[in-house]
C-alpha positions as CSV (number, residue, x, y, z in Angstrom):
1,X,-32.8,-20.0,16.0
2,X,-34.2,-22.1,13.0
3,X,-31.4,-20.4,10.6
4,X,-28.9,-21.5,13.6
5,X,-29.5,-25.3,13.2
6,X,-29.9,-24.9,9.3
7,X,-26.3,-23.4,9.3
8,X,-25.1,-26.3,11.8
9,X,-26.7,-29.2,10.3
10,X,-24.8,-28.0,6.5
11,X,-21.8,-27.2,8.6
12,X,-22.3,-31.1,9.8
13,X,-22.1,-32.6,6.5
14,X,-18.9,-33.5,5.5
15,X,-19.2,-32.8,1.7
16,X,-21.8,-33.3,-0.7
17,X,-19.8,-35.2,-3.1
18,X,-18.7,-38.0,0.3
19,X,-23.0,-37.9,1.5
20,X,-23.3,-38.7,-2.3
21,X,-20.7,-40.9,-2.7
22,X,-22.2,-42.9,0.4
23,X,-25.7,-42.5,-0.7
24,X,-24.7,-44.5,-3.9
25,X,-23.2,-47.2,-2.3
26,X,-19.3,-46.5,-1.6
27,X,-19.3,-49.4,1.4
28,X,-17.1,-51.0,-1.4
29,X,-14.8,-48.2,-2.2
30,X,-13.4,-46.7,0.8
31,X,-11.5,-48.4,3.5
32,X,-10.7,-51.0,0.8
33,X,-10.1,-54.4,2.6
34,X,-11.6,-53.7,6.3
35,X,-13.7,-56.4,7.9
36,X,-16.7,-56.4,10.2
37,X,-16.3,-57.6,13.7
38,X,-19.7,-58.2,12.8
39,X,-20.1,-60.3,9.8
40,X,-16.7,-60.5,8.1
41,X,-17.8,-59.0,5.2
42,X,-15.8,-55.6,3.5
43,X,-16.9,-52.6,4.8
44,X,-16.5,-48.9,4.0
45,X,-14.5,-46.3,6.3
46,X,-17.5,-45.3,7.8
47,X,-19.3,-48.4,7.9
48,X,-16.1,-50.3,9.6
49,X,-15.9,-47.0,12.3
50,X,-19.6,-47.3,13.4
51,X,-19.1,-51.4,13.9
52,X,-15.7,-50.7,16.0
53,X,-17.4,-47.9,18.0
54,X,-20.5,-49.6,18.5
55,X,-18.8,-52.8,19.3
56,X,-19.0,-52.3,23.1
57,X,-21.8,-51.2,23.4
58,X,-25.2,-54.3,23.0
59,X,-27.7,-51.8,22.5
60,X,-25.6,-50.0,19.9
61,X,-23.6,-52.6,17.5
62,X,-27.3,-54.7,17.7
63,X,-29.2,-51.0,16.9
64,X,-26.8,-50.7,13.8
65,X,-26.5,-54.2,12.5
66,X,-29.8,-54.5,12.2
67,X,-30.3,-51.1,10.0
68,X,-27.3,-52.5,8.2
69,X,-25.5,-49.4,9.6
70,X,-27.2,-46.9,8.1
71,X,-26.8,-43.5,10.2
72,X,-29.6,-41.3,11.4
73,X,-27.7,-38.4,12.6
74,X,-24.9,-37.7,10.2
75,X,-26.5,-37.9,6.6
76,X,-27.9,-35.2,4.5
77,X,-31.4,-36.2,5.4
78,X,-31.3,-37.0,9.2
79,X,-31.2,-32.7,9.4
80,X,-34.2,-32.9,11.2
81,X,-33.2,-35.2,13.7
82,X,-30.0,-33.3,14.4
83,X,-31.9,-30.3,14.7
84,X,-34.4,-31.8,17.3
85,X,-31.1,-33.1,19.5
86,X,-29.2,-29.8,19.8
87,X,-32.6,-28.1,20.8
88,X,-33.2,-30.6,23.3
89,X,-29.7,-30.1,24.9
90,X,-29.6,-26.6,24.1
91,X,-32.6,-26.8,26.6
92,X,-31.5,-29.4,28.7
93,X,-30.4,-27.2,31.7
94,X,-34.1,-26.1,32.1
95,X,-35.4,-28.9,33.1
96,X,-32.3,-29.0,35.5
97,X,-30.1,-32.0,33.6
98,X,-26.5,-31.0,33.6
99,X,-26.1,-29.8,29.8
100,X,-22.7,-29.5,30.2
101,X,-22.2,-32.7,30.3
102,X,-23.6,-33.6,26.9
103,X,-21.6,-30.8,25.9
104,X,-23.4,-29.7,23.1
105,X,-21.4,-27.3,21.7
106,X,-18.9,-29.9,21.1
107,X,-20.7,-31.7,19.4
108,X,-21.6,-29.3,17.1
109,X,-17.9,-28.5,16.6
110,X,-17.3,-32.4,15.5
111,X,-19.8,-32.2,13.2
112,X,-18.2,-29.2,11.9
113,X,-14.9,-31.1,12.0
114,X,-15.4,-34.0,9.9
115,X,-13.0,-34.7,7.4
116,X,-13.5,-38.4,6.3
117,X,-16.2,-41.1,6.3
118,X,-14.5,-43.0,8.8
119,X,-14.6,-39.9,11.0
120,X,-18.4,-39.1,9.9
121,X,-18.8,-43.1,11.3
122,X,-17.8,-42.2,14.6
123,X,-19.6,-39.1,15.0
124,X,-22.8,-41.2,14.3
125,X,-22.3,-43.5,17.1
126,X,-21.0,-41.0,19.3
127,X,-23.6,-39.0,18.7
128,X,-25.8,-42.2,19.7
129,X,-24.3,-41.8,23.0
130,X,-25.2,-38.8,23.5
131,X,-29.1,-38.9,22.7
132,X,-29.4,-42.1,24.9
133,X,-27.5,-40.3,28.0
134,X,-29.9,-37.4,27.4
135,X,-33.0,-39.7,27.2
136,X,-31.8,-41.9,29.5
137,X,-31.2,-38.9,32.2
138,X,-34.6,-36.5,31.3
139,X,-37.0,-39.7,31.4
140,X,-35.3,-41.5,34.4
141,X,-32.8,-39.1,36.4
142,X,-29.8,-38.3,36.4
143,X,-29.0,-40.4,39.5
144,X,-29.5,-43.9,40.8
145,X,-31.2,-43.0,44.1
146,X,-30.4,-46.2,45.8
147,X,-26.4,-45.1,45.6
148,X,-27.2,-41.6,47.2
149,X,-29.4,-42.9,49.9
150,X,-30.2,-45.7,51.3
151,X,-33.5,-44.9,52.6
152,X,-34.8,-44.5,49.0
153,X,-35.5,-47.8,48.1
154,X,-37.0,-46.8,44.8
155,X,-36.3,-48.5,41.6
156,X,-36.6,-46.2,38.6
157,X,-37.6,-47.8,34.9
158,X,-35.1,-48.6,32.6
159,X,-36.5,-48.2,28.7
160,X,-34.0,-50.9,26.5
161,X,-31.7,-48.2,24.7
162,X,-32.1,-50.2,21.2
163,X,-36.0,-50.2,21.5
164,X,-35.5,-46.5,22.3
165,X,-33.1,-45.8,19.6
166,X,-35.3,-48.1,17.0
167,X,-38.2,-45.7,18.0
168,X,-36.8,-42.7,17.5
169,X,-35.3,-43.7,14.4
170,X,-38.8,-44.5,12.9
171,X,-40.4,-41.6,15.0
172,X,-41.8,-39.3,12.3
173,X,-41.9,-36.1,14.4
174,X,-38.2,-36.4,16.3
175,X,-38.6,-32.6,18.3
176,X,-42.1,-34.2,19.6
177,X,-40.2,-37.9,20.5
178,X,-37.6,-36.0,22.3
179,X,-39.9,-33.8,24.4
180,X,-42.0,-36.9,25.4
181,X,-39.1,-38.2,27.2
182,X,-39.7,-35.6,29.7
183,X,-42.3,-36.8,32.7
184,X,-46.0,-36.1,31.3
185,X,-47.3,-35.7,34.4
186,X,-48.7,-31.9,35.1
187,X,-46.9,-31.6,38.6
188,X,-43.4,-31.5,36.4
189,X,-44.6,-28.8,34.2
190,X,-45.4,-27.3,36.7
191,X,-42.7,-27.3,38.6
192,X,-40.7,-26.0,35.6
193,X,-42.5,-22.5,35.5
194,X,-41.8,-22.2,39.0
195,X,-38.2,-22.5,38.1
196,X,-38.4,-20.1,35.8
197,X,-40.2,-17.9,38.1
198,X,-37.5,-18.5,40.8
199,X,-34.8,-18.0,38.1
200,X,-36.3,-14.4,37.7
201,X,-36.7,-13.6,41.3
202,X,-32.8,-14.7,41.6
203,X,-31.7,-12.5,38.3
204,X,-33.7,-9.2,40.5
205,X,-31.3,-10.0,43.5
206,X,-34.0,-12.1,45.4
207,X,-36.8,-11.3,47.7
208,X,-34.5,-8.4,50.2
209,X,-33.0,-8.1,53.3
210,X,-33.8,-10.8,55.4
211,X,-35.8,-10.8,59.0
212,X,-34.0,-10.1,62.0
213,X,-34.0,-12.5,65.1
214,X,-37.5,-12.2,67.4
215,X,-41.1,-12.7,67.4
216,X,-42.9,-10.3,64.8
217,X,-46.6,-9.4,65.8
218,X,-49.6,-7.7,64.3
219,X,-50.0,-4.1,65.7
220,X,-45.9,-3.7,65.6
221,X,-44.1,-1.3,63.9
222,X,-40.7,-0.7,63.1
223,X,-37.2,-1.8,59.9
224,X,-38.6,-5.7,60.7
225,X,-41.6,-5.0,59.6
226,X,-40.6,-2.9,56.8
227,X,-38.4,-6.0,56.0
228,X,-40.9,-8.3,56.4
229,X,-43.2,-6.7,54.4
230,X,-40.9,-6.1,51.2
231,X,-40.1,-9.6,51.5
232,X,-44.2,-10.8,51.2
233,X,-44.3,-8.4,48.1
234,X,-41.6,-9.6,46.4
235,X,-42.9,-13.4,47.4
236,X,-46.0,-12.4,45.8
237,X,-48.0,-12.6,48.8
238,X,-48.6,-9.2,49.6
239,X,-49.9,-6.3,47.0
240,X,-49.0,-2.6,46.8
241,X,-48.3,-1.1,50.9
242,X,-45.6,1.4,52.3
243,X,-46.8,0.7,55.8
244,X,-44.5,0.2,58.6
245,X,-47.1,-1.3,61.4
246,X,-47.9,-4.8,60.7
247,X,-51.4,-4.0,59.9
248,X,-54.3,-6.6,59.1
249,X,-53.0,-6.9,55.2
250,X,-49.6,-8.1,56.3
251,X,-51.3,-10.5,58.9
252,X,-53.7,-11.9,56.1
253,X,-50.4,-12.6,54.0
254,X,-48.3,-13.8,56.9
255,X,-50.9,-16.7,57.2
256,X,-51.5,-17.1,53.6
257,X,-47.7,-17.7,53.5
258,X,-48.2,-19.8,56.6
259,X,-50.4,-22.3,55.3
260,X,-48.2,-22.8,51.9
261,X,-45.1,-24.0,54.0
262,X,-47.4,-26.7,56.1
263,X,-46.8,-23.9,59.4
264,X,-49.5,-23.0,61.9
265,X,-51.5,-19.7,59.9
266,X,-51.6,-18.0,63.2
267,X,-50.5,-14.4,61.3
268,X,-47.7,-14.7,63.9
269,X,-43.5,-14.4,62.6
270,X,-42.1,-16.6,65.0
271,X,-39.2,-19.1,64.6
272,X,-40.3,-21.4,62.5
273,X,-42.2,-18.8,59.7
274,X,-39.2,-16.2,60.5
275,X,-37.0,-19.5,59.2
276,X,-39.2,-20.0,56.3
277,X,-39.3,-16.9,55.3
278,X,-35.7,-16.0,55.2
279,X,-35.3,-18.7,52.9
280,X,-33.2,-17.5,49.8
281,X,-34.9,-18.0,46.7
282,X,-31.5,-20.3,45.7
283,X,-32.5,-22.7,48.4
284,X,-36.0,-22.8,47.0
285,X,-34.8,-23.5,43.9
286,X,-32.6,-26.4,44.7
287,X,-35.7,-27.5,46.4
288,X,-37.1,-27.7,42.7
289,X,-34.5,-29.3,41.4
290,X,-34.6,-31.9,43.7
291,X,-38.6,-32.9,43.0
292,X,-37.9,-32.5,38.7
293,X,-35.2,-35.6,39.7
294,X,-37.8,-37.3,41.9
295,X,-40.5,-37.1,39.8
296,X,-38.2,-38.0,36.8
297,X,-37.4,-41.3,39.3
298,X,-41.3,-42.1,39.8
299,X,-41.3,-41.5,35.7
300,X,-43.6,-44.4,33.9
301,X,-46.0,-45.4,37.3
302,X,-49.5,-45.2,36.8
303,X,-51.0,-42.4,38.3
304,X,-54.9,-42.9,36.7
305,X,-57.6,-44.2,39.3
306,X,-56.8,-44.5,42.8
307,X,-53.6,-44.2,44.8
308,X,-52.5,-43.1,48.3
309,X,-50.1,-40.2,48.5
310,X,-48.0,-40.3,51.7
311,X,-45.4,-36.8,51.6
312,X,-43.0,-37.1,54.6
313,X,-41.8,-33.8,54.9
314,X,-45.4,-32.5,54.5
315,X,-46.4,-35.1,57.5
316,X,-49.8,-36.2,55.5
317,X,-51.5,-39.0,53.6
318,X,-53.5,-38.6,50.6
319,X,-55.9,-40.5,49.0
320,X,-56.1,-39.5,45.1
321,X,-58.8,-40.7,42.8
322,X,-58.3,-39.5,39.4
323,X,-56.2,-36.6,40.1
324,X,-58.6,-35.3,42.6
325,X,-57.9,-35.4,46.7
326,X,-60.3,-37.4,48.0
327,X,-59.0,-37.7,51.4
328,X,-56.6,-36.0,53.5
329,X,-55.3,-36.4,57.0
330,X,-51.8,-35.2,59.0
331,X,-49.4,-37.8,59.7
332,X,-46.4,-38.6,62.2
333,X,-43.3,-40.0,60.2
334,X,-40.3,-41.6,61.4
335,X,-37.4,-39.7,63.8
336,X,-34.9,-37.7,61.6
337,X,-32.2,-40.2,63.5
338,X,-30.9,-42.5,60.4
339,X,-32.2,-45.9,61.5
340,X,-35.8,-44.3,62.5
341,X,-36.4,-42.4,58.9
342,X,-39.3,-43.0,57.2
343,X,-38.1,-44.9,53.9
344,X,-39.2,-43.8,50.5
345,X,-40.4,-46.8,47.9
346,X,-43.5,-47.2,46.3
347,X,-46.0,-50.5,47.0
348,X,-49.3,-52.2,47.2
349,X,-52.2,-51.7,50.0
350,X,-53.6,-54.8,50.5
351,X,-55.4,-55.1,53.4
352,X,-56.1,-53.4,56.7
353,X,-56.4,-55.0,60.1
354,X,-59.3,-53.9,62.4
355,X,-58.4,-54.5,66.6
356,X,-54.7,-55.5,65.8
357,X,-51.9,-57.0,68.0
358,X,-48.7,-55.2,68.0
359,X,-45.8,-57.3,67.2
360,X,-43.2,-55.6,68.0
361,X,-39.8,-55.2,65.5
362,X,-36.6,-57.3,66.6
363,X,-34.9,-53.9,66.7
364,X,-37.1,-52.1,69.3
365,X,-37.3,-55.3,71.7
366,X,-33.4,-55.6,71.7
367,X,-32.6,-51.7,72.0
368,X,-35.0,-50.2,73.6
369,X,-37.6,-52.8,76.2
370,X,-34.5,-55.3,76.6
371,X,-32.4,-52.7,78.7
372,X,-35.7,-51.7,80.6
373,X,-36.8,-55.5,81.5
374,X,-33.0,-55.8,82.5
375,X,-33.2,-52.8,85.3
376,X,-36.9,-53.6,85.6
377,X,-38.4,-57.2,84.7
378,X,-41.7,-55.3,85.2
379,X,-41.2,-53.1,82.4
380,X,-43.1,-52.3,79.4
381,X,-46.2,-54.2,81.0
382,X,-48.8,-53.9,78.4
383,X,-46.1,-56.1,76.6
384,X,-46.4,-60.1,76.5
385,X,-43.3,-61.9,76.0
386,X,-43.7,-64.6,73.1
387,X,-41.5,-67.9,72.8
388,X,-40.3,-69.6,69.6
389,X,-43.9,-71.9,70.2
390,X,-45.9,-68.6,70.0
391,X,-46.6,-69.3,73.6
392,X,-46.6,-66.1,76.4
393,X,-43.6,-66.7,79.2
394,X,-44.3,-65.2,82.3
395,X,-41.9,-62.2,83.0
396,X,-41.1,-64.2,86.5
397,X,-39.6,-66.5,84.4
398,X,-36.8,-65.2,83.0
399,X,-33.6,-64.2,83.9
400,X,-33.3,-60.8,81.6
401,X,-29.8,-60.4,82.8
402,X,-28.5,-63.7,80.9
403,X,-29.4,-61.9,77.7
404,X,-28.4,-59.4,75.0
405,X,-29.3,-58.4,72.0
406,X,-27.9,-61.2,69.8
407,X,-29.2,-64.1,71.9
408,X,-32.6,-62.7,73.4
409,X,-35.1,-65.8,72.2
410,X,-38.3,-64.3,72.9
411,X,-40.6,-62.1,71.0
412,X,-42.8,-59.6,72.2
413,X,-46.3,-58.6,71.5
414,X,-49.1,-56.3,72.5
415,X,-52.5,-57.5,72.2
416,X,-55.4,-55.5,70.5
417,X,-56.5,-52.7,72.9
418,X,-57.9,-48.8,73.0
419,X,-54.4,-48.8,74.3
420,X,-52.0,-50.3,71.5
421,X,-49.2,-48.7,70.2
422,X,-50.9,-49.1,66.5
423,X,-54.6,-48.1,67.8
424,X,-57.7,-50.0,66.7
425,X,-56.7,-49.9,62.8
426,X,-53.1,-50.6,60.6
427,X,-52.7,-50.6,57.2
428,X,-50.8,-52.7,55.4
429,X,-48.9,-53.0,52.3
430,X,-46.5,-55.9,53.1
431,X,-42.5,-54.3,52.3
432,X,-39.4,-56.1,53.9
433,X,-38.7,-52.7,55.5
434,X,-41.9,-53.5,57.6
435,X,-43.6,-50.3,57.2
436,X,-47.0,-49.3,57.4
437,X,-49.7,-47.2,58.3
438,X,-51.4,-47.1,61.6
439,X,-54.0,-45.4,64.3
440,X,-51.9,-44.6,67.4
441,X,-53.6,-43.7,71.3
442,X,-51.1,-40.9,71.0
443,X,-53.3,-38.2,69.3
444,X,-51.5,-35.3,70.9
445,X,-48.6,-35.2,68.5
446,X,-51.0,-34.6,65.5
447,X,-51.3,-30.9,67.0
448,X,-47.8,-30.3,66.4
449,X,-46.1,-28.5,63.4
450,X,-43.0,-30.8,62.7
451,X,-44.4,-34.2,63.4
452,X,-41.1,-36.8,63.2
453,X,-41.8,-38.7,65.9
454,X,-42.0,-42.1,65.3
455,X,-39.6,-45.6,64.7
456,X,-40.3,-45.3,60.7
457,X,-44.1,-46.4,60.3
458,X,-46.7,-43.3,59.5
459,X,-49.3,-42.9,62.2
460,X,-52.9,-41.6,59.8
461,X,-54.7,-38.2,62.4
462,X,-58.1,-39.7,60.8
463,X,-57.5,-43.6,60.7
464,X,-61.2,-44.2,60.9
465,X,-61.6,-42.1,58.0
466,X,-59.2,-43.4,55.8
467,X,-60.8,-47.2,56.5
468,X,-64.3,-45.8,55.7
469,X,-62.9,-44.5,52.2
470,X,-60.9,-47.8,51.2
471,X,-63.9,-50.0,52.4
472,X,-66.3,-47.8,50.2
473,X,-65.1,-49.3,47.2
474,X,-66.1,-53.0,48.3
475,X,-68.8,-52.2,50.7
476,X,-72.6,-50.5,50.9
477,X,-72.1,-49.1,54.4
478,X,-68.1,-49.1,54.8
479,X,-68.7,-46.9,58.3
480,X,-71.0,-49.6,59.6
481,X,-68.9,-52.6,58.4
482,X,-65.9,-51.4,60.0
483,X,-67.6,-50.6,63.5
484,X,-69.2,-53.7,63.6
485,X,-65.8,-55.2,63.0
486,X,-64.4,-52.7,66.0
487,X,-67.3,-53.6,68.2
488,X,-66.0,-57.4,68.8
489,X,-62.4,-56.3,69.7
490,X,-61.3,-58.9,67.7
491,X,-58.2,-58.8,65.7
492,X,-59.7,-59.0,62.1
493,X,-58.3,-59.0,58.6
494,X,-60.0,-57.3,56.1
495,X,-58.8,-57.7,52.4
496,X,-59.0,-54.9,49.7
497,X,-60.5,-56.7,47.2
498,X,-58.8,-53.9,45.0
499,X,-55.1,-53.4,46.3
500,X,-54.6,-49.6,46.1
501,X,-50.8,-48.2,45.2
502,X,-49.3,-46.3,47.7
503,X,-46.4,-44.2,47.3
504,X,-44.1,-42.9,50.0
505,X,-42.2,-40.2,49.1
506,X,-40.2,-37.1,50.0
507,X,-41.5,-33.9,48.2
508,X,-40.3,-30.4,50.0
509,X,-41.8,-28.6,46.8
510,X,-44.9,-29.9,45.2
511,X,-47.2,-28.9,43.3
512,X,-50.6,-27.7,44.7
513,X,-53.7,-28.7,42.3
514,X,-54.1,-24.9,41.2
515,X,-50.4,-25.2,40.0
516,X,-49.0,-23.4,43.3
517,X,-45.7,-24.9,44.6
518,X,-45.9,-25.4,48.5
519,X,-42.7,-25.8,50.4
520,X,-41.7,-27.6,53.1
521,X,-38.7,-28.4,55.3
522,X,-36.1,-30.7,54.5
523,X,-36.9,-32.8,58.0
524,X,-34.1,-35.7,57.0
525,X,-31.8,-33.3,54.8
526,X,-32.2,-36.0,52.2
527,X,-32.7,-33.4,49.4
528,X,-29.4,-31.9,50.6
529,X,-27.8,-34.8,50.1
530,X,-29.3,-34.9,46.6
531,X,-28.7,-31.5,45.6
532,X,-25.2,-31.7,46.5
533,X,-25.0,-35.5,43.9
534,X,-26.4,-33.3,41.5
535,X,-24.4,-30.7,41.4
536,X,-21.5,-33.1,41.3
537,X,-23.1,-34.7,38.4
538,X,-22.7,-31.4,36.7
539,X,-26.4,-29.7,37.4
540,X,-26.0,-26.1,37.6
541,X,-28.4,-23.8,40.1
542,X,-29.9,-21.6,37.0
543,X,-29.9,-17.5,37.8
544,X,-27.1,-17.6,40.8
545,X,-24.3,-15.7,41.2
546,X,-22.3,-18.3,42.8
């Protein structure tokens, strides 16, 4: 490989005498009479073609002018930096950037190409292009998320592409500056051997015939257990067996499976493990794909100290101190229906409110209790309706039937009760998408596996819980200071004297802290969606057939 580059990078040199013609100062000698654009001054052919190409371009003509165009890719001592490019989009495609698109083969054959310094000028800014499309895309992503969805409402970093060429210019080790683009965070090197690992499985024709329709129990016998249990050995999940009976060993792996998709580990194949399970190992892998870009999107936050980790296709909320899971609790997200999804963006808890009213969003009281107060004026009781003096209006008096949804006037609220729709604690991280985190009376749909249920806020399974470990940074006895607070049934506001980040994001293969990728349905189909602007993009699904 290292005799490779070494023949490219002579094959990219013109010709020693025109590298040591330009070494010596021919900017006076060739192109004879050309201006700058830039200064007016004569320039050389390959000096004027680098000021003309980089003209468009801010970032490059200012990069340039201020190294008084010297190149750092097309002279006989920027080898090393050439070298350290090609590699890094040689490799591009394994961390799942589409490396056709930087075309690095044709680059190489335009180095090889070059017949004159103004040519040799061009290349050099060209060449430009190129590293900062390949920076840009392996530290930031290769998408804008905001034009793929709507319901991310992440913004990634931008670095400034002169700072970033300036750096790398004066980096002395350009293979290291190039790989430190790359997310540093251990979840995305992680993810990348389980690409490679899923690569594999794909090049050995996947994990086998797939599971027929019907319930699979232990004690049965019979081709769908046979399937099933070549499928668990080739998943890695089950060792060495030519049983047919779904014996104890096959259970133990069933639910060992079970509880590394988020399912129910009752040993039991029914629909939603038989689902799972008959996943292709191409589907898991776009899966992959999809969190490297993600995780390339949260690229630059700061993930030291303490944060709160809410997954919405994993329906749980984490609080993380130091890269260790401190607290964990199940969750209910927002409906899969597109004006009830659970948004992804990233923001600041500030404070929690301990007995609180629920004011209700415009959106519910127009769509959903307006119609009912309409047939029923009675409706929605545990409701008061609110005027534009924050004074309650008796249901008796109003006519709900002079109304719609444009020119309702009131608001409505529910006050603090064992009985309000956001239980006896919310959290909140004020977001214009009015989203939070909340108790909720209805405990009951905790129990359930796929738990998109609500109009977009996350309901916490342990609110309590969670308020005893955020108040433990500011308080002696946190479990005592918030059920004193409870105990007056008073709506109280209780500041974090420490706002902790919180991140809301959409993760159907993570990481677990041993380095084990967990899976998880794709409950919104957003990382279809994403998958699918990738591949147009030009990402390729490594190991597949087609």
């Amino acid at each position: 490989m290292a005799t490779g580059i070494r023949v490219i990078a002579l094959a990219a040199s013109v010709s020693a005498l025109a590298f040591g013609a330009f070494a010596q100062g021919t900017a006076q000698i060739a192109a004879q009479g050309a201006m700058s654009p830039v200064s007016g001054v004569e320039l050389s052919g390959f000096t004027q073609a680098i000021a003309e190409a980089a003209a468009s371009d801010p970032a490059l003509a200012g990069f340039y002018a201020a190294r008084d165009y010297r190149p750092i890719w097309t002279s006989q001592d920027d080898q090393a930096r050439r070298a350290a490019l090609f590699s890094a989009l040689d490799r591009s495609g394994e961390q799942g950037l589409p490396q056709g698109h930087y075309d690095p083969d044709g680059l190489r054959a335009r180095f090889a190409a070059v017949q004159s310094e103004r040519q040799r000028g061009l290349l050099e800014v060209e060449t430009s292009k190129v590293f900062l499309e390949y920076a840009h895309d392996v530290s930031h992503g290769v998408l804008d998320p905001n034009r793929v969805l709507s319901e991310i409402k992440r913004e990634p970093m931008r670095a400034d592409p002169q700072l970033r060429l300036t750096a790398f210019a004066a980096s002395g080790n350009p293979a290291l500056f190039l790989r430190e683009l790359a997310p540093q965070m251990p979840q995305y090197a992680q993810l990348l051997k389980d690409k490679l690992d899923l690569q594999a499985q794909i090049a050995e024709g996947g994990w086998g015939d797939k599971l027929p329709a019907g319930k699979l129990q232990p004690g049965e016998q019979g081709p769908a257990v046979i399937a099933l249990r070549n499928r668990l050995q080739k998943m890695g999940y089950l060792g060495r067996s030519a049983t047919a009976r779904f014996d104890g060993d096959i259970q133990k792996a069933v639910q060992s499976y079970q509880a590394d998709q988020g399912l129910t580990p009752d040993g039991v194949v029914g629909e939603s493990t038989r689902e799972a399970l008959n996943t292709s190992p191409e589907d898991r892998m776009k899966s992959v794909l999809v969190a490297l870009e993600r995780l390339r999107w949260m690229n630059g936050i700061d993930f030291s100290g303490r944060y709160i980790w809410v997954n919405i296709p994993d329906f749980s909320v984490r609080v993380v101190d130091n890269g260790k899971t401190t607290f964990r609790s199940v969750t209910v997200v927002g409906q899969s229906s597109a004006d009830r999804q659970t948004p992804e963006f990233s923001d600041e808890m500030e404070r929690m409110v301990i007995n609180p009213s629920w004011h209700v969003p415009r959106s519910i009281v127009t769509k959903e209790y307006l119609p009912q107060m309409q047939r029923n004026p009675n409706a929605a009781g545990q409701l008061q309706l609110i005027d534009s003096r924050g004074q309650v209006v008796p249901r008796s008096a109003v006519n709900f039937a002079a109304y719609n949804a444009r020119n309702f006037p009131f608001a409505m609220k529910q006050p603090p009760s064992t009985r309000n729709a956001l239980g006896l604690v919310k959290f909140l991280f004020p977001n214009k998408w009015n989203i939070y985190l909340h108790d909720t009376p209805s405990k009951s749909l905790f129990n359930k596996e796929s738990r998109a249920f609500s109009h977009g806020c996350v309901r916490v399974g342990k609110p309590f819980d969670l308020a005893y470990v955020l108040l433990g940074a500011q308080s002696p006895d946190p479990k005592a200071e918030f059920q004193r607070i409870l105990n007056t049934g008073r709506e109280t506001v209780v500041p974090l004297k420490q706002p902790v980040p919180v991140h809301l994001v959409y993760f159907t293969a993570y990481p677990t802290p041993t380095g084990h990728v967990e899976y998880r349905r794709d409950v919104y189909g957003r990382d279809g969606r994403i998958f699918e602007a990738l591949a147009r993009a030009g990402v390729e699904l490594p190991g597949s057939k087609g």
